[in-house]
C-alpha positions as CSV (number, residue, x, y, z in Angstrom):
1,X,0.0,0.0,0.0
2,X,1.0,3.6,-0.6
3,X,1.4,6.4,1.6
4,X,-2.5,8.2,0.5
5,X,-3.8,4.8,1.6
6,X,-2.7,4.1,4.6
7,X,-3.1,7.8,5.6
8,X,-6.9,7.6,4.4
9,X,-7.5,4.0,6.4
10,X,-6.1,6.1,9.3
11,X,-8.3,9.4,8.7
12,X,-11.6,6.7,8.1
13,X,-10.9,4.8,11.1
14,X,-10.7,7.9,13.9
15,X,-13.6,9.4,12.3
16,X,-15.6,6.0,12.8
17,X,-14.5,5.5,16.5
18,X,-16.4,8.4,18.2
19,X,-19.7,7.4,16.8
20,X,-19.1,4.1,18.0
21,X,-18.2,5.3,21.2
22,X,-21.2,7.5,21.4
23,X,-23.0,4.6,20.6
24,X,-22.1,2.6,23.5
25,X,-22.5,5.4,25.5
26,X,-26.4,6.1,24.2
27,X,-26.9,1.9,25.0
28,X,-25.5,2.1,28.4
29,X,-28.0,4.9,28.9
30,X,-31.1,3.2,27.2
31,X,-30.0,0.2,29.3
32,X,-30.0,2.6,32.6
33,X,-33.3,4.1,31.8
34,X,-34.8,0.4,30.9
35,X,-33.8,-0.5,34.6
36,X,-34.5,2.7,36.4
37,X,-38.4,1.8,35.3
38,X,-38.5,-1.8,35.6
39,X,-37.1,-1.0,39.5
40,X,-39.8,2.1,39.6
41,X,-42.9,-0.4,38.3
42,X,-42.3,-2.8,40.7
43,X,-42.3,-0.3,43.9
44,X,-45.6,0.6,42.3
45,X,-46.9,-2.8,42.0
46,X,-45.6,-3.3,45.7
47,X,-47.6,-0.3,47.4
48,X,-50.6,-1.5,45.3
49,X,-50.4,-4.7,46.7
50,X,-50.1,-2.9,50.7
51,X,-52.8,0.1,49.6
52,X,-54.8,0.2,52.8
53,X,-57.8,2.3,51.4
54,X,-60.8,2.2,49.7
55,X,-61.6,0.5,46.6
56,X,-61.7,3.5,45.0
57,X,-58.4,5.1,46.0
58,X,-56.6,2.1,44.8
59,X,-57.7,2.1,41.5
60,X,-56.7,5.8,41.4
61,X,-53.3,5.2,42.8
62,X,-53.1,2.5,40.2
63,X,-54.0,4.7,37.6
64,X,-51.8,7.1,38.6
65,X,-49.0,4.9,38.3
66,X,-49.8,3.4,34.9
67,X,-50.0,7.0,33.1
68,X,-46.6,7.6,35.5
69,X,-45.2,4.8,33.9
70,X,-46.4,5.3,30.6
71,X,-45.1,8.9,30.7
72,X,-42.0,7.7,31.8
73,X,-41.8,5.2,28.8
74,X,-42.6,7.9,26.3
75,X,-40.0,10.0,27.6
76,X,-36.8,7.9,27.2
77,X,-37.9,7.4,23.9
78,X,-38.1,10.4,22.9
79,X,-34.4,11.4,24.5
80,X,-33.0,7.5,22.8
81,X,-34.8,8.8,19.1
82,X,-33.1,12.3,19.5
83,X,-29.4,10.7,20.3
84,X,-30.1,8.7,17.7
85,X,-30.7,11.0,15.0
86,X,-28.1,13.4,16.1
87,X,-25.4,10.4,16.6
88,X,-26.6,10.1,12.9
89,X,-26.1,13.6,11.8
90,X,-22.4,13.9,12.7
């Protein structure tokens, strides 16, 4: 190989290692966010389980939590879709 080649495999291989990196980094986070829920629905599942008072306020509580959860949900996708398209973009 000549010297333009192995000075262009050089130049295409540092400009492919950040947006790998950034990957991982963006996984690490979608991973995070995945458990920070999971741990957050099951504390929610727990005090509905324990709810001491009426009918009624249960059900709201639980209601509560699904749109919580749901919310929730929606929101990490939204933040994993935008580090997506701007890990893209560079």
């Amino acid at each position: 190989m000549n010297d333009t080649t192995l000075k262009l495999c050089a130049l295409l291989a540092m400009m492919g290692t950040p947006v790998l990196a950034q990957s991982t980094v963006e996984k690490a986070k979608s991973t995070g966010n995945d458990a920070k829920r999971e741990v957050k629905k099951g504390a929610h599942r727990v005090g509905e389980e324990l709810c001491m008072g009426t009918k009624a306020e249960c059900a709201s509580k639980k209601v509560k939590h699904r749109v919580e959860e749901g919310k929730d949900a929606v929101v990490d996708q939204a933040k994993e879709t935008k580090d997506k398209v701007d890990s893209n973009g560079t």
